[in-house]
C-alpha positions in Angstrom: 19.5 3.1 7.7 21.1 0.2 5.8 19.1 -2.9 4.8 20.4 -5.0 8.1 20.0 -2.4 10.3 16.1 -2.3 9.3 16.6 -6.5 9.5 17.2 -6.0 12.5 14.3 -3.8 13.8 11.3 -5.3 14.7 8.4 -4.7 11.5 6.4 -2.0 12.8 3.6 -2.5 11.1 2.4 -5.1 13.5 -1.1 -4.2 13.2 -4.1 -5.3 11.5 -5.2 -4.4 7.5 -7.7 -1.9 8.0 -11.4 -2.4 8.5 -13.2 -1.3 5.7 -15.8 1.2 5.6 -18.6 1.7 3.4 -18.0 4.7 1.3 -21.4 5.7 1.8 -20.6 6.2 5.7 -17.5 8.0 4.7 -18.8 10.5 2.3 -20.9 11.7 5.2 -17.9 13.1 7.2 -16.6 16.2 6.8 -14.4 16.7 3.5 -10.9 17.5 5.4 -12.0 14.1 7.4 -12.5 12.2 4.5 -8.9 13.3 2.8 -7.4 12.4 6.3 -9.0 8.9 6.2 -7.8 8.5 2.8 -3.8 9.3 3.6 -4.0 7.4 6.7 -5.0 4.4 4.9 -2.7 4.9 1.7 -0.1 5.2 4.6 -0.3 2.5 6.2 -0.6 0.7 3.1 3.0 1.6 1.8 4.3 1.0 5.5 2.9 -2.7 5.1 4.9 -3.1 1.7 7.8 -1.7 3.0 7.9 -4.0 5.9 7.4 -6.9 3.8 9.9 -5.6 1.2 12.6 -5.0 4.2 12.2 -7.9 5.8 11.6 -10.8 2.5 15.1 -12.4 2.0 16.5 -11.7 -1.1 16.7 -14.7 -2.6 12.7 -14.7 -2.6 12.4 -11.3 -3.7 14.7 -11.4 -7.0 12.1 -12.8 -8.8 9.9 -10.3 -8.1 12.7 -7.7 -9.8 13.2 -10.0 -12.6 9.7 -10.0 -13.9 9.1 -6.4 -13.2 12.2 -5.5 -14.9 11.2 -8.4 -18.3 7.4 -6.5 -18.0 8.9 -3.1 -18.1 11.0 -3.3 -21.2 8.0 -5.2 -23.2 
């Protein structure tokens, strides 16, 4: 998919951050539970930032590669 087609599309991360949960609550479910919690939320995560990345103009996100780009050579 090129970068307008995903312009196009509608973000698909139209959902609310995560609630969080104590960990103390967590660490009382099952282990494979926990590791499942853990990936869904890391998921969603990156699909947020990729949304945002995909759909930012470019003009607003240069900067962004400009500083990274300065920090990473220091």
């Amino acid at each position: 998919m090129t970068l307008s087609q995903a312009n196009r599309e509608r973000p698909r991360s139209n959902s609310p951050p995560p609630i969080p949960v104590p960990d103390d609550m967590i660490e009382k479910l099952p282990q494979q539970l926990q590791d499942l919690i853990t990936r869904s939320m890391n998921l969603q995560s990156r699909v947020r930032r990729l949304d945002i990345t995909i759909h930012t103009p470019p003009a607003d996100r240069a900067p962004i590669a400009i500083r990274w780009c300065r920090s990473s050579t220091a």
